[in-house]
N, C-alpha and C positions, 0 to 999 in steps of 0.2 A: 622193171626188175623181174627176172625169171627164179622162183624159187623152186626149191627141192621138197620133194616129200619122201613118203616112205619108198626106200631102197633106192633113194633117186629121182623117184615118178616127181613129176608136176606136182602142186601141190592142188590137195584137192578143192580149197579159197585161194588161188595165185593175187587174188587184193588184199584181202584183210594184215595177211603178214606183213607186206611190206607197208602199207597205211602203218599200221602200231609202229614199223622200226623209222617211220619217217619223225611220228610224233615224237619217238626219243630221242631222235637225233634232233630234233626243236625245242626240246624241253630240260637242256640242262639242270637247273635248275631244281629240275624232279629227280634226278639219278639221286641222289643219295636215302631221298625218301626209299622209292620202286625199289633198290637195293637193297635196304635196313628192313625192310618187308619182305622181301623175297627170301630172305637168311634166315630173319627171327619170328617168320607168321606162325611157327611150331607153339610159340611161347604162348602166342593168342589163343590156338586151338586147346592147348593143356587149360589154360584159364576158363573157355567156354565150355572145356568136360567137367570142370569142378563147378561152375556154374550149375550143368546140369546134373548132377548128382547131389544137389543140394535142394533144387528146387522138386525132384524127386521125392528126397528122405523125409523132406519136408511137406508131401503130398501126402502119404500113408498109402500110398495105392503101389502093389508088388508089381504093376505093371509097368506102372513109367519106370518104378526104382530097377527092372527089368532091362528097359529100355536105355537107364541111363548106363548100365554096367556093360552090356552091349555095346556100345557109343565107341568105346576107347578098342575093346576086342574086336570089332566090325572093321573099324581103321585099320590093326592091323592084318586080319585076315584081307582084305583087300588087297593090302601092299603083295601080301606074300602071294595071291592069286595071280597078281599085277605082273609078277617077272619072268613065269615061260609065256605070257602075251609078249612082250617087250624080248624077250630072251628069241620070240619066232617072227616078229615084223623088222628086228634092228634097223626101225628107224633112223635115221642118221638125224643130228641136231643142225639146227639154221647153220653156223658157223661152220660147221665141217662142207658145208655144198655153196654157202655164200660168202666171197670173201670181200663184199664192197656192204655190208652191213654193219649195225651198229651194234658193239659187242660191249653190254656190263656185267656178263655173268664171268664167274672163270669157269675156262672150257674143260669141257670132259669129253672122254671118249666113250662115254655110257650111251646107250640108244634112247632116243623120248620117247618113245610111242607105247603106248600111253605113261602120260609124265606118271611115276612115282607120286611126288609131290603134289598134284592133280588129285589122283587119286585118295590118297589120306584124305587131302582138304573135302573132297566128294564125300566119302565117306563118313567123316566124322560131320559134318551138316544134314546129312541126311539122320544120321544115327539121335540127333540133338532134336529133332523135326521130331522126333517119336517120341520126346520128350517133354516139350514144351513146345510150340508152332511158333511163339515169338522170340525164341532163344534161336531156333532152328532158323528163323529168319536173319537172325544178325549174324551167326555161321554162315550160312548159304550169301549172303555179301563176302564174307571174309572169305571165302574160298574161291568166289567170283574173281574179288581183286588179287587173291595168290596169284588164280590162273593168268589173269591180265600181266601179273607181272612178273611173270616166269617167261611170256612174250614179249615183253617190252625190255626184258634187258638181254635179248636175243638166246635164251636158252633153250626157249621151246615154239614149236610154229603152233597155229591156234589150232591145227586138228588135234597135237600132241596134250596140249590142256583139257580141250571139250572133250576128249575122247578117256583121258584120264577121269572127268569129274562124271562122266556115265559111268565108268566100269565102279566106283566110288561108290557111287549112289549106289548103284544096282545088286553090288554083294552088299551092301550094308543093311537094308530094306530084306532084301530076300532073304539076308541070312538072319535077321533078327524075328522072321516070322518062322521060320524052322527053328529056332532056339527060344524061342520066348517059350514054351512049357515050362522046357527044363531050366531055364534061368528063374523063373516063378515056380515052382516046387522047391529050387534048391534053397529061395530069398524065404520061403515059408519055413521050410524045415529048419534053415537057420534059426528065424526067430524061435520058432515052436521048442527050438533044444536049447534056447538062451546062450547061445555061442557068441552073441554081440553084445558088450552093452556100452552105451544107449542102445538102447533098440535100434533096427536100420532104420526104421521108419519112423518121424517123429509123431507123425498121427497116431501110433501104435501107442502112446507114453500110459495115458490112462488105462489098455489094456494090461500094460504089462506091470504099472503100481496096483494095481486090482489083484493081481494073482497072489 
């Protein structure tokens, strides 16, 4: 099976793609999982940001709680980085170049490269990584199997996915080490002027029944 990359070209793995569209076309059974995952993984990522903004507040340290407030703005700063890339490769999606593949997504005329959805997923795993290594770990799965299944129900080829969950990563990470001053002075200042209460931080309790 000859697949399409970007603007057309070959694809830069001509196996890996079609391997994954063979396994769903074997694995009926799996389409409604792969699907109901592919739709609602958002729900998973919102649940592992409140995870980690809890395991933060819960720390006392302004820097993870830094790290966790970052987490969600990093995701979208990514996206929004994400679209004159995609906006200057218009990738074309599997279905628009292959028409003997297995299609469970509904189609769009949108370009994958680099997926959107990829991207978020990247980035908020990384952003959660800064926060906890073992939360960050259970993200960086769940963003793994997004991307798997954003190619398994023919919407994205696996360059479109891996190349989303680097640009993910990579402003997530980067932009949290240029921001993390000013997100730790602003998390201090808050407390310092009592603009929160509880405190953000619940390590903070005893200081702030003290005063």
């Amino acid at each position: 099976m000859h697949t399409g990359g970007l603007h057309g070209l070959p694809d830069p793995d001509p196996r890996l793609f079609p391997l994954i569209n063979e396994f769903a076309r074997d694995t009926p059974w799996l389409h409604p999982v792969v699907i109901g995952y592919a739709e609602y993984a958002i729900v998973v990522f919102a649940a592992l940001l409140l995870a980690g903004w809890w395991i933060a507040r819960r720390s006392g340290d302004l820097n993870l709680l830094a790290a966790a407030v970052w987490a969600p703005l990093g995701a979208l700063a990514a996206v929004a980085i994400n679209q004159p890339i995609v906006a200057a490769f218009q990738g074309p999606r599997p279905y628009a170049v292959l028409p003997d593949i297995v299609v469970l997504a509904q189609r769009s005329s949108d370009p994958s490269f680099p997926s959107d959805y990829a991207v978020l997923a990247g980035a908020v795993a990384s952003g959660l990584w800064l926060v906890s290594g073992r939360l960050g770990a259970v993200a960086a799965v769940a963003a793994a199997v997004m991307a798997f299944a954003g190619v398994y129900i023919g919407a994205l080829y696996t360059h479109d996915a891996l190349a989303g969950l680097a640009v993910g990563n990579a402003v997530s990470v980067i932009g949290f080490w240029a921001t993390r001053p000013v997100l730790v002075r602003l998390l201090r200042r808050a407390e310092d002027a009592r603009l929160v209460r509880p405190p953000l931080t619940v390590g903070d309790t005893a200081k702030w029944s003290s005063r």
